[in-house]
C-alpha positions as CSV (number, residue, x, y, z in Angstrom):
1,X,12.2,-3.1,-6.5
2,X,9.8,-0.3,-7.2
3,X,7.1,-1.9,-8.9
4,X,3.0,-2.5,-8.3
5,X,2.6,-5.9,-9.6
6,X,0.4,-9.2,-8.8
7,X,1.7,-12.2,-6.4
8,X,0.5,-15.5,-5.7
9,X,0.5,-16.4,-2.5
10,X,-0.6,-20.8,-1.5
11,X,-3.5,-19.9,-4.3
12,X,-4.5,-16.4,-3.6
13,X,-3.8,-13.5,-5.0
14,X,-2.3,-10.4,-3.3
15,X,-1.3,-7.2,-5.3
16,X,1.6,-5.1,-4.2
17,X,2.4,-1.5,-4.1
18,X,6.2,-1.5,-4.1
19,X,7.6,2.1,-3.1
20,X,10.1,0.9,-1.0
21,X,13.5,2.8,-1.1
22,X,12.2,5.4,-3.4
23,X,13.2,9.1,-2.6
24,X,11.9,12.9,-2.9
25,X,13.1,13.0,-6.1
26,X,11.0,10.0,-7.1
27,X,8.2,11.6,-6.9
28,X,6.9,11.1,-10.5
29,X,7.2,7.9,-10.2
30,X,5.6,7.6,-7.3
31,X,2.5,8.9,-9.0
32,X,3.1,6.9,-12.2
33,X,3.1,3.6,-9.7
34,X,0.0,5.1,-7.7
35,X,-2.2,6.1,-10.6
36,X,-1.5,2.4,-11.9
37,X,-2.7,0.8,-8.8
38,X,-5.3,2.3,-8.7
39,X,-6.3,1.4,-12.0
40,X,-6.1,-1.8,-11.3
41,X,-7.8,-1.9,-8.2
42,X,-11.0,0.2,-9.5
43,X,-11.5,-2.7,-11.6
44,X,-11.9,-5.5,-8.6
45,X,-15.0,-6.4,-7.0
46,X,-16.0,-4.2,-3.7
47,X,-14.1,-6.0,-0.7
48,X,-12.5,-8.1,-2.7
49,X,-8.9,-6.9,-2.3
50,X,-6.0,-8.3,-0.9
51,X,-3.0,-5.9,-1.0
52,X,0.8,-5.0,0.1
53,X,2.1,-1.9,0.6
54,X,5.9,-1.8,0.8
55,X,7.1,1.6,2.2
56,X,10.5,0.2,3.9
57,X,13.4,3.0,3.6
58,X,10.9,5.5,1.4
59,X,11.5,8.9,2.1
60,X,8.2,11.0,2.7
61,X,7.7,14.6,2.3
62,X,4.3,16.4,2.4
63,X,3.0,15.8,-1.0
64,X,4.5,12.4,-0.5
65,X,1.9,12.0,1.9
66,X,-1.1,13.2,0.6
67,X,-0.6,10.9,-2.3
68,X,-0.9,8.1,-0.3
69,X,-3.5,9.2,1.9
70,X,-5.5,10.0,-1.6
71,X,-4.7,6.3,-2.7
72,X,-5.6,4.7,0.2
73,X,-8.6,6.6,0.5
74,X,-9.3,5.8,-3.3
75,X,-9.1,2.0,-2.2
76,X,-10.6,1.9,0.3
77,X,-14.5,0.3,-1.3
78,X,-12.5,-2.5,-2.9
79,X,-10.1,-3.3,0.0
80,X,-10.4,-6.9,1.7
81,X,-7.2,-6.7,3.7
82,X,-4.5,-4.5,3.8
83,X,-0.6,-4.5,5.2
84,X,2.2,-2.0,5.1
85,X,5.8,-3.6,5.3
86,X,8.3,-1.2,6.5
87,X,6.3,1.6,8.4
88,X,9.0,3.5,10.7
89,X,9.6,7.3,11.9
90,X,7.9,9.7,9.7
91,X,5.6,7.2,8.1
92,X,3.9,6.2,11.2
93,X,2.9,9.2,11.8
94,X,1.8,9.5,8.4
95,X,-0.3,5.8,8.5
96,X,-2.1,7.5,11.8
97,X,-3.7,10.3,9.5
98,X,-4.7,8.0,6.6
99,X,-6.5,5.5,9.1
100,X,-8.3,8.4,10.5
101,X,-9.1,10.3,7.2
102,X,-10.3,6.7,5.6
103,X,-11.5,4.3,8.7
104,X,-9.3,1.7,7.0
105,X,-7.1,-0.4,9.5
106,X,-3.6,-1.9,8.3
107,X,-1.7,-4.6,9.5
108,X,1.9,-3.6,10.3
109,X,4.2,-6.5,8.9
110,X,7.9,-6.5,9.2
111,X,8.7,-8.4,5.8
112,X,6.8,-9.2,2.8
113,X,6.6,-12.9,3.6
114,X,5.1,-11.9,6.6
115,X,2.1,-9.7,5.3
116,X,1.2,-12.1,2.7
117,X,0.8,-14.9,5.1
118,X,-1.2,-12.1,6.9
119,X,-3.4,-11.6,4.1
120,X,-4.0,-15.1,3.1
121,X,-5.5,-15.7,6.5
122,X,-7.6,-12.9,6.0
């Protein structure tokens, strides 16, 4: 479910990026979804951020790209610990420019459940 939204995970609390499954015709709102993210994350504390970014089965194009690469760069002061669920193919390609262009490092977690319990240990 497309979404960015709040969880609680054994009393922390992770935010999520949801663009999983969402297509090149999505595109708006992929950028209604990364605008409010970063919103949200703007207003945390520097280093204070747990987050989840769920690419699983998204289909990236160019732009597609450099919107991500802009958010993550965009998060990067406020970001405590970060994991992508779902990076495959195009996008891992894609995750090797934004670590370069930012000097962030993700974790690489297969399911959700797994980069939350990532996070918490963070």
């Amino acid at each position: 479910m497309a979404g960015f939204y709040e969880l609680n995970h054994k009393g922390k609390t992770i935010l999520c990026l949801d663009i999983a499954d969402l297509r090149i015709n999505d595109k708006p709102e992929l950028n209604r979804l990364v605008e409010e993210a970063k919103k949200n994350i703007r207003q945390q504390p520097p280093k204070s951020v747990l987050i989840i970014t769920n690419v699983k089965e998204t289909k990236f194009d160019t732009e597609i790209a450099n919107t991500i690469k802009e958010y993550a760069r965009h998060n990067t002061p406020y970001i405590k610990a970060s994991s992508l669920v779902g990076v495959s193919g195009w996008a891992k390609i894609i995750l090797t420019a934004v670590k370069t262009i930012t000097g962030r490092d993700f974790h690489l977690a297969n399911t959700v459940d797994e980069a939350k319990e990532w996070l918490i240990s963070q």
